[in-house]
N, C-alpha and C positions, 0 to 999 in steps of 0.2 A: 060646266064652268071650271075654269084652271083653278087649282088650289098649289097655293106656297105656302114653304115652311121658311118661316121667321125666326133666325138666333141674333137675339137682342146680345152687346154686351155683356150685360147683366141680367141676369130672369131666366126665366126657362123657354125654348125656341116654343113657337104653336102655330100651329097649321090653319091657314086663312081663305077663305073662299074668295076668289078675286071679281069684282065687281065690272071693273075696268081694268085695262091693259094696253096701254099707250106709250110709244115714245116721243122724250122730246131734248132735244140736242142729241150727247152722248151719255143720256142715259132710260129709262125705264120708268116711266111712273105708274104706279100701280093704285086704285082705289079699291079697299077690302073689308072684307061684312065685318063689323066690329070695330070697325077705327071710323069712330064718327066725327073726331073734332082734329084739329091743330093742333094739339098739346099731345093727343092721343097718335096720330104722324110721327110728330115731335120729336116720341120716348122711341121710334123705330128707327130714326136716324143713324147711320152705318151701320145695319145689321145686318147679316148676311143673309141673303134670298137663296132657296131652294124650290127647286122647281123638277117635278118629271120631264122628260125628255117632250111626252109630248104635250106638256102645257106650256113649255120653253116659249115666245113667241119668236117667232122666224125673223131673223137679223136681214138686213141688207145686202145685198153684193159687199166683196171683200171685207165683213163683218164676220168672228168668229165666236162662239163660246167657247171661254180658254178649258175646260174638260174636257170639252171636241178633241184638245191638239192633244189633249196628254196621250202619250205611247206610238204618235205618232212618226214614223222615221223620215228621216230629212237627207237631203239629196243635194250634190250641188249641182250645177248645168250638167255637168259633163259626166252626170251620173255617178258618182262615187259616195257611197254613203257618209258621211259624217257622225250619223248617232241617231239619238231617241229624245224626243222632247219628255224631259220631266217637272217643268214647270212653267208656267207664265207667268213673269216677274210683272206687275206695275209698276212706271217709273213716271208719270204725269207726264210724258210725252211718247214715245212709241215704246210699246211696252217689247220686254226684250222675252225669246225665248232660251231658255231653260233645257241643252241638248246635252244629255249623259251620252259619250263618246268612250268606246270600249277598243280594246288593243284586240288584235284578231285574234287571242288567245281566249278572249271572253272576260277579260279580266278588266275592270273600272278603269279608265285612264283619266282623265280630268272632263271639265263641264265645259263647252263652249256657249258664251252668250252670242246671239244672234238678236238686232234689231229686226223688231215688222217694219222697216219699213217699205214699201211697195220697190224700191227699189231694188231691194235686197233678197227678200219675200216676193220670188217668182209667182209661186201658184201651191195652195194648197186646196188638194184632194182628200177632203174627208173619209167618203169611200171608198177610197184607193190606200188608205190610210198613209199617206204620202204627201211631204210638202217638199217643195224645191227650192233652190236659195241660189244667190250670186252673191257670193262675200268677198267685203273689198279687199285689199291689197294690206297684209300684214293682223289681218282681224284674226287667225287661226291662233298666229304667234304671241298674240296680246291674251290669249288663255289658257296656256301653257305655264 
């Protein structure tokens, strides 16, 4: 059975045996040994889930785990690197990634935001560790 690690806010995170493991909408609902009531749910309300890789449940077509994309390098059509994703921003609507872009001396140059959205977000290959992008017109120059 999956086991998740629980960081409440507050309290000290613990390791829970998952009963159940469902999604519904965009998101994850989870039923776990020791949380027997609503109030006891309740107290876990935005707390951050951990999970091993292989008790992760398996996302959908163009579904990612945003630790998947960290370190990932990004491409645009025509092949030219851009950088390295270092973070996946939430933004309640497509969330943006997070690409550290280096001068060819190796040296930090600034971050480019990139939206997921499908339209933009060609294709990313996990195990290629490689995502591809088509960015629109002036998006480079707006993170400079």
């Amino acid at each position: 059975m999956a086991r998740f690690r629980i960081e409440p806010s507050s309290g000290p995170a613990v390791t829970y045996e998952a009963l159940e493991v469902r999604g519904y909408r965009d998101r994850l609902v989870l039923r776990l040994r020791g949380i027997e009531d609503a109030s006891a749910a309740a107290a876990l309300r935005g707390a951050q889930v951990h999970a091993a890789a292989e008790d992760a449940p398996e996302l959908p077509e163009h579904r990612h785990y945003s630790a998947a994309l960290l370190g990932l390098s990004v491409f645009d059509e025509t092949g030219r690197r851009l950088g390295e994703i270092e973070d996946v921003v939430p933004t309640g609507g497509a969330d943006l990634l997070k690409v550290r872009r280096c001068e060819s001396d190796g040296e930090r140059e600034n971050e480019l935001l990139i939206p997921m959205a499908r339209e933009i977000v060609l294709e990313i290959d996990e195990p290629g560790e490689r995502v591809t992008v088509r960015l629109p017109a002036g998006l480079e120059e707006l993170n400079r």
